[in-house]
Biopython code that builds the backbone (N, CA, C, O; Angstrom):
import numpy as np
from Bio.PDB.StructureBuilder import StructureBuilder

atoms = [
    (1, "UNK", "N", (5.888, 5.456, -3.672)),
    (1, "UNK", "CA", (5.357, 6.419, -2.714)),
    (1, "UNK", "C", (5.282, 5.750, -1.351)),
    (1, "UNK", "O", (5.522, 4.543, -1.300)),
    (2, "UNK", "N", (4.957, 6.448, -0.180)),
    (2, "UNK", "CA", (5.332, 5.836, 1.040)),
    (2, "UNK", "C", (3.975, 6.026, 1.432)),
    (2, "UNK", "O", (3.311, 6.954, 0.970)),
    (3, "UNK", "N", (3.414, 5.018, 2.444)),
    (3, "UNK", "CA", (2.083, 5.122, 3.294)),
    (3, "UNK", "C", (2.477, 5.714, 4.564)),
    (3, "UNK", "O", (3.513, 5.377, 5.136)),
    (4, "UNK", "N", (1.522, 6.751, 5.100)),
    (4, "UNK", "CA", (1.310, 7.388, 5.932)),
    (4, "UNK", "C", (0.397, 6.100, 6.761)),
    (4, "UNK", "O", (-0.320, 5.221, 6.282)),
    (5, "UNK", "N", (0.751, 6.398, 8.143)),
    (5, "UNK", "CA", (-0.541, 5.868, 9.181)),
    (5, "UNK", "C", (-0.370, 6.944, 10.527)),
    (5, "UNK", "O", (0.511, 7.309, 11.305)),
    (6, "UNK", "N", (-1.650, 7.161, 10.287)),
    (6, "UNK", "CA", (-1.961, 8.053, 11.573)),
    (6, "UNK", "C", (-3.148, 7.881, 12.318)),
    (6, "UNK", "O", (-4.327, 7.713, 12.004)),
    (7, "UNK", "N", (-2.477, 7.972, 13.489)),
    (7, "UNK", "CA", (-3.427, 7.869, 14.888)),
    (7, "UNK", "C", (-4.307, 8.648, 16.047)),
    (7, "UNK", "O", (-4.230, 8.657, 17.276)),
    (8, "UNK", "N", (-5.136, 9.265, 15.145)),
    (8, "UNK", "CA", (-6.210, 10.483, 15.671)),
    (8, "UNK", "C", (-6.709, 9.893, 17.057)),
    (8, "UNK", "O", (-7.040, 8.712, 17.158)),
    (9, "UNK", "N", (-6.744, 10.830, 18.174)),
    (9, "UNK", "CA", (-7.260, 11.088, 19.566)),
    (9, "UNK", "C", (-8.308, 10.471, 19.459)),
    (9, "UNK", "O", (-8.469, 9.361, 19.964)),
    (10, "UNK", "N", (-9.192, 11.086, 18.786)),
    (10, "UNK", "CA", (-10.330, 11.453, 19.125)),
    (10, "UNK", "C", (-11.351, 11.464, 17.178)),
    (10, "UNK", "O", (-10.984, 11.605, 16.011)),
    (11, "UNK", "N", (-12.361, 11.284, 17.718)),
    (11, "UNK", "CA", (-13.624, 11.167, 16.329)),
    (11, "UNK", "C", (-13.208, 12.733, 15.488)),
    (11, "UNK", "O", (-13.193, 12.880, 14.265)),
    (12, "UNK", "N", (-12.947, 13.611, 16.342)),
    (12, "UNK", "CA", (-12.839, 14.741, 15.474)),
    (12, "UNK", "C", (-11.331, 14.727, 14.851)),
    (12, "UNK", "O", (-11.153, 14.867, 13.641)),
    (13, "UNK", "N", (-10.263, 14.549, 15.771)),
    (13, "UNK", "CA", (-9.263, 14.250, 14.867)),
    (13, "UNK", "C", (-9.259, 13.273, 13.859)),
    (13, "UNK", "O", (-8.255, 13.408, 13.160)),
    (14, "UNK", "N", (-9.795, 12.577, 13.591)),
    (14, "UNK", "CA", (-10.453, 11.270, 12.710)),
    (14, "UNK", "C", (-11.057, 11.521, 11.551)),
    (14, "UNK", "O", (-10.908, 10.768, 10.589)),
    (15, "UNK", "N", (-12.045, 12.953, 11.491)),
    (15, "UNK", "CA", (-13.190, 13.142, 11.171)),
    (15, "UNK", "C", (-12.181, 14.371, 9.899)),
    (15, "UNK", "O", (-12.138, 14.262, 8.674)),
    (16, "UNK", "N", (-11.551, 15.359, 10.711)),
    (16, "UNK", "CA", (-10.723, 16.247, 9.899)),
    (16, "UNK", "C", (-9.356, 15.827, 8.659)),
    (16, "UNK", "O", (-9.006, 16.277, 7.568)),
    (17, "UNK", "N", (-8.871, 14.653, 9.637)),
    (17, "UNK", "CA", (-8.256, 13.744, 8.348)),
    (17, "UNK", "C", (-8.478, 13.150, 7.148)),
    (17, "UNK", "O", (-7.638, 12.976, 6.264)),
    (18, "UNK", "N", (-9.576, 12.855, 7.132)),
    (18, "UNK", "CA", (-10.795, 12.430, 6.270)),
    (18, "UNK", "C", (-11.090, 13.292, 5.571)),
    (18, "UNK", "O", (-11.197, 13.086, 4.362)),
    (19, "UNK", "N", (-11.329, 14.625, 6.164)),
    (19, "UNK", "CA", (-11.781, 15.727, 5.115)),
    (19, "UNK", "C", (-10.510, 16.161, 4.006)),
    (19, "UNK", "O", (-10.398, 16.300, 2.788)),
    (20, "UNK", "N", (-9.573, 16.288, 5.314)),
    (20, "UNK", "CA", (-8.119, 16.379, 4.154)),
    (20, "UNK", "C", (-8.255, 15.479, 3.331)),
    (20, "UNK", "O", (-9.096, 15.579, 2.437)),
    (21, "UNK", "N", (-7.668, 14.691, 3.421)),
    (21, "UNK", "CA", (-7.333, 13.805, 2.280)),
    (21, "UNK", "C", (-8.528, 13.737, 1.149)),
    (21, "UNK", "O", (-8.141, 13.446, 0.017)),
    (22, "UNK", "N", (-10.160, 14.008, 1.353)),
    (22, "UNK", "CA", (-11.073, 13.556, 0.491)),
    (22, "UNK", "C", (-10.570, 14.975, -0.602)),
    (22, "UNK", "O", (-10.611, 14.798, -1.820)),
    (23, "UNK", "N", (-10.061, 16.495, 0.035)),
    (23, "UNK", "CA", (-10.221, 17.292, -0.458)),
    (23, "UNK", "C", (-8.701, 17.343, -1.113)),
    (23, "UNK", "O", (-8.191, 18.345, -1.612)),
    (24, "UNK", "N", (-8.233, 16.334, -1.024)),
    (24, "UNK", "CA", (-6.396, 16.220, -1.916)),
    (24, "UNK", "C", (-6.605, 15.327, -3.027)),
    (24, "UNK", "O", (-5.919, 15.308, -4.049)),
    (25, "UNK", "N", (-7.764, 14.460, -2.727)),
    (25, "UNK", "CA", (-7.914, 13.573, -3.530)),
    (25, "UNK", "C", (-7.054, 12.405, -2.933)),
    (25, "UNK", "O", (-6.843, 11.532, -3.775)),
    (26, "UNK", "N", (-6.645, 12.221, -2.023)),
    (26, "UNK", "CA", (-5.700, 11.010, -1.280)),
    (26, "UNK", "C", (-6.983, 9.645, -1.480)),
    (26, "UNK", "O", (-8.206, 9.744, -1.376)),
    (27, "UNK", "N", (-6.207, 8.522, -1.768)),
    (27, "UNK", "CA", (-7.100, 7.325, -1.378)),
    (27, "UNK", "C", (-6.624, 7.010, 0.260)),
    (27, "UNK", "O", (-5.494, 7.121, 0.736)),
    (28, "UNK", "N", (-7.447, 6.731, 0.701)),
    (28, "UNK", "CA", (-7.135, 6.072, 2.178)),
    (28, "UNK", "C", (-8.226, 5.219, 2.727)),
    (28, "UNK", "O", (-9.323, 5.386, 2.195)),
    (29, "UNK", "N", (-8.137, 4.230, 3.803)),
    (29, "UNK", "CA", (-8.799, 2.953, 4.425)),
    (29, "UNK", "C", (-8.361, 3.302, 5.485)),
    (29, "UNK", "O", (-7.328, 3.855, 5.862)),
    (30, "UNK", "N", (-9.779, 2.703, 6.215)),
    (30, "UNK", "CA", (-10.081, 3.120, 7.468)),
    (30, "UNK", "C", (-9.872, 1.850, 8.101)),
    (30, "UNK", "O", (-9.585, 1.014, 7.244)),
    (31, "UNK", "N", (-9.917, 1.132, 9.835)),
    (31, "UNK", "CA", (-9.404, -0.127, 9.727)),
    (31, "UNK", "C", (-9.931, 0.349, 10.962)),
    (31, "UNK", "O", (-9.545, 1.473, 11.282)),
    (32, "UNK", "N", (-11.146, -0.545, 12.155)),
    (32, "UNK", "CA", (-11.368, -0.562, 13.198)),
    (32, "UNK", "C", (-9.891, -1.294, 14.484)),
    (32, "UNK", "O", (-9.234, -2.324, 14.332)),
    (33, "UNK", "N", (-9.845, -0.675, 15.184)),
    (33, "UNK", "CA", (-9.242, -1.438, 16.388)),
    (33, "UNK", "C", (-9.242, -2.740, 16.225)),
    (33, "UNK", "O", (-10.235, -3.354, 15.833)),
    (34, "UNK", "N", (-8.077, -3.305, 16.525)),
    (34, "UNK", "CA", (-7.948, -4.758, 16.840)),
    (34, "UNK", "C", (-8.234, -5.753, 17.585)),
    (34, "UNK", "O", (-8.523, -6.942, 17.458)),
    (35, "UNK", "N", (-8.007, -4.582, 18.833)),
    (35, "UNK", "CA", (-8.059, -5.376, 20.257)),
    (35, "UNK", "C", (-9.543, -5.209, 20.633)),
    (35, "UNK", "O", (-10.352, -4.317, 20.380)),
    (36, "UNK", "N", (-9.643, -6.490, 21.398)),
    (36, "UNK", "CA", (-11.239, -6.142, 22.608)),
    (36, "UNK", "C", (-11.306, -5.195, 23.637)),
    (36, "UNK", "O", (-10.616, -5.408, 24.634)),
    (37, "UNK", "N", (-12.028, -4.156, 23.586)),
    (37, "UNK", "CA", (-11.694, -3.388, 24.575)),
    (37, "UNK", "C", (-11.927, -3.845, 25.846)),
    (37, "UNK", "O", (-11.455, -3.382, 26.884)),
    (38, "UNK", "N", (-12.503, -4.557, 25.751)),
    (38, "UNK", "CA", (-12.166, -5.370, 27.223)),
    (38, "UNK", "C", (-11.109, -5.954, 27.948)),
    (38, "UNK", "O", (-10.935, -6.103, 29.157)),
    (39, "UNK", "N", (-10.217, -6.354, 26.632)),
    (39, "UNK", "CA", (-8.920, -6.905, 26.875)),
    (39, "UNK", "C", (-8.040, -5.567, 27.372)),
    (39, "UNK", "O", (-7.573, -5.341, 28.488)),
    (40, "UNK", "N", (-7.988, -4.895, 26.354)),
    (40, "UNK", "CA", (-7.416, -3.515, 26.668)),
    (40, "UNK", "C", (-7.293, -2.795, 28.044)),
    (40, "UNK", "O", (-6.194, -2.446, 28.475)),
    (41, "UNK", "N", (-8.530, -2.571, 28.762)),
    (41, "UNK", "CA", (-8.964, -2.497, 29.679)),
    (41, "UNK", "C", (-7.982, -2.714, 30.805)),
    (41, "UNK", "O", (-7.502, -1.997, 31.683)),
    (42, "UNK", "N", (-7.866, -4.016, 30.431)),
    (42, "UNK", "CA", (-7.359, -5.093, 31.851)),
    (42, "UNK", "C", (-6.001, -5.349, 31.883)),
    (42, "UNK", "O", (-5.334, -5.641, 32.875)),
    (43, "UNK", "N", (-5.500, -5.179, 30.339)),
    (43, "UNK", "CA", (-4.407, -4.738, 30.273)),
    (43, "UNK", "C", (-3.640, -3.837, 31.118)),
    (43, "UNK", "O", (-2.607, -4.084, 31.739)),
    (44, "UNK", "N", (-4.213, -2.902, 31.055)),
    (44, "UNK", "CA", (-3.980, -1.009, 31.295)),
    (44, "UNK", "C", (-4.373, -1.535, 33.108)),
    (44, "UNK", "O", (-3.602, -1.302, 34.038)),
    (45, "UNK", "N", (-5.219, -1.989, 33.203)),
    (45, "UNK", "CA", (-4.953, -1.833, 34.914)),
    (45, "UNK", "C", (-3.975, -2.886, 35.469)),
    (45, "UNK", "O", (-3.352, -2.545, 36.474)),
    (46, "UNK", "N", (-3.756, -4.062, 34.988)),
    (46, "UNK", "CA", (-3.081, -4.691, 35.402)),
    (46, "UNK", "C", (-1.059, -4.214, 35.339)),
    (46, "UNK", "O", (-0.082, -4.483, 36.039)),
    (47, "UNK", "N", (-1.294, -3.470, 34.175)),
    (47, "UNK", "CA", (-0.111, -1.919, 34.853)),
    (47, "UNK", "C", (0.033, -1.378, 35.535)),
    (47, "UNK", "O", (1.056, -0.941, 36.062)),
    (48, "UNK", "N", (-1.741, -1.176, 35.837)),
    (48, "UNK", "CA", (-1.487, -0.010, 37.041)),
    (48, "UNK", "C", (-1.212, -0.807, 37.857)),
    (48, "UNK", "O", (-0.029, -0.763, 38.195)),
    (49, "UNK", "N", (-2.113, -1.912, 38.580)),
    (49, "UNK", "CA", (-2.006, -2.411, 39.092)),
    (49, "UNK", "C", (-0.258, -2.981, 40.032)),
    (49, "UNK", "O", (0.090, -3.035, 41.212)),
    (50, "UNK", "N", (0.467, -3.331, 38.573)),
    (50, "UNK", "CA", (1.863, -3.663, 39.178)),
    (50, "UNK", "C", (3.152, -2.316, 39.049)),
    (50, "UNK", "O", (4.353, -2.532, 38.888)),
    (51, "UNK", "N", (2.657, -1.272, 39.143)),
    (51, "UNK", "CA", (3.430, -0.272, 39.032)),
    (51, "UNK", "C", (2.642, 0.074, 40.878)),
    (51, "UNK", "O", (3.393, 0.082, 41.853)),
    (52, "UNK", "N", (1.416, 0.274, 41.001)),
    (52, "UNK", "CA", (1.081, 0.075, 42.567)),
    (52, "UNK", "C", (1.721, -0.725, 43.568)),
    (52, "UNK", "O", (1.593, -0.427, 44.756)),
    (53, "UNK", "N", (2.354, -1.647, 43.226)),
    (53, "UNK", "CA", (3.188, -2.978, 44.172)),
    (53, "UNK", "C", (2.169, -3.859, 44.344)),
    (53, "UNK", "O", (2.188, -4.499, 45.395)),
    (54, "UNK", "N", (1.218, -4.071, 43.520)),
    (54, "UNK", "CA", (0.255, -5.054, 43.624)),
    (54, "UNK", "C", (0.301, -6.585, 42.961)),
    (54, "UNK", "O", (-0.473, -7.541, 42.992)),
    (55, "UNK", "N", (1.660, -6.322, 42.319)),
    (55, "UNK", "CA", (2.132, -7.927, 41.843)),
    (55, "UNK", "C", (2.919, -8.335, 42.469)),
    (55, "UNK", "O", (3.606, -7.819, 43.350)),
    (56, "UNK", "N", (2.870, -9.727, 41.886)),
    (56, "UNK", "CA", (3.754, -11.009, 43.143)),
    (56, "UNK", "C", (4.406, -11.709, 42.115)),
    (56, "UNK", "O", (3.816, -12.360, 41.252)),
    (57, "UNK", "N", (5.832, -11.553, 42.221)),
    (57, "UNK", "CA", (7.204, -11.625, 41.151)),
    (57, "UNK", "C", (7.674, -13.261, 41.869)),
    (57, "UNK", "O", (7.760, -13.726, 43.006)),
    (58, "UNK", "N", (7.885, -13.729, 40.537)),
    (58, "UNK", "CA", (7.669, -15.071, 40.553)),
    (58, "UNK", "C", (9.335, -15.661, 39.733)),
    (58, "UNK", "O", (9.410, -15.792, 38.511)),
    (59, "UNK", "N", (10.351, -15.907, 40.537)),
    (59, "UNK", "CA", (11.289, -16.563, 39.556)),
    (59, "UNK", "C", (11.378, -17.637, 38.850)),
    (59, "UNK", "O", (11.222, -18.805, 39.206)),
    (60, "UNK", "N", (11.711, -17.086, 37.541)),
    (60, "UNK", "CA", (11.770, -18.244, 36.213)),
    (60, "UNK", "C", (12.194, -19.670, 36.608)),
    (60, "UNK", "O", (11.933, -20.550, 35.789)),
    (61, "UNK", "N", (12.733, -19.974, 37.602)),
    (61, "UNK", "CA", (13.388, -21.309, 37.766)),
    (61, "UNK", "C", (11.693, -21.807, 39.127)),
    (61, "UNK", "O", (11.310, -22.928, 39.465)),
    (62, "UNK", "N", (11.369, -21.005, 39.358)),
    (62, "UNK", "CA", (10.048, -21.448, 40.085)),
    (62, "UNK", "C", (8.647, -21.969, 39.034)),
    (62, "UNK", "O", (7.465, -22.251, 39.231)),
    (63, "UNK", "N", (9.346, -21.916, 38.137)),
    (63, "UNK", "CA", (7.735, -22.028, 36.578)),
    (63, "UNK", "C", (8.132, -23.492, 36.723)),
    (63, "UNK", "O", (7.242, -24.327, 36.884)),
    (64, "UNK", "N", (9.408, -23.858, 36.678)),
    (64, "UNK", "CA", (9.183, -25.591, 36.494)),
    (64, "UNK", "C", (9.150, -26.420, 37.283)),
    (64, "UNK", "O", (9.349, -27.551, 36.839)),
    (65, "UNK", "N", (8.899, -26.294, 38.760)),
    (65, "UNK", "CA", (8.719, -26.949, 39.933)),
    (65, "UNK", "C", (7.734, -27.619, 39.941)),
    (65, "UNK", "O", (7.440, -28.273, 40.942)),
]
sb = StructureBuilder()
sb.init_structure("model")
sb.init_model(0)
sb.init_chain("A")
sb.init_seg("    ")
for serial, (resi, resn, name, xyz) in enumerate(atoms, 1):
    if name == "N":
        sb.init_residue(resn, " ", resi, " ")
    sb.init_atom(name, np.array(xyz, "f"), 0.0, 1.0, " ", f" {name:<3s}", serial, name[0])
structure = sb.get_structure()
C-alpha cells in the first residue's frame, strides 16, 4: 500500500483530516514541524529581502582570497 502525506493550511484543515481518516479507520501519525520558526522566518525575508535588490552578489573565485 502507498503512504499518503498531506499538508493542511491551517488547524481546521488538520483537524477535518483527522476526522476522516479516524472515521475510515485509517492509522495515521502526526509529526510537528521541523524547522525553528524563527529560522523560517528569516529565511522567508531574507528572500524577500534579495528579490528587493537588497543583496550583495559575491563571486565564487572572491570566497578564496
Amino acid at each position: 500500500m502507498e503512504t499518503l502525506i498531506a499538508h493542511p493550511k491551517n488547524e481546521d484543515q488538520a483537524a477535518a483530516l483527522k476526522a476522516v481518516m479516524k472515521v475510515l479507520s485509517i492509522d495515521f501519525e502526526t509529526a510537528e514541524n521541523s524547522y525553528n520558526p524563527e529560522f523560517v522566518k528569516d529565511i522567508l525575508q531574507a528572500r524577500k529581502d534579495i528579490k528587493g535588490g537588497k543583496g550583495v552578489k559575491i563571486a565564487v573565485e572572491e570566497l578564496w582570497k
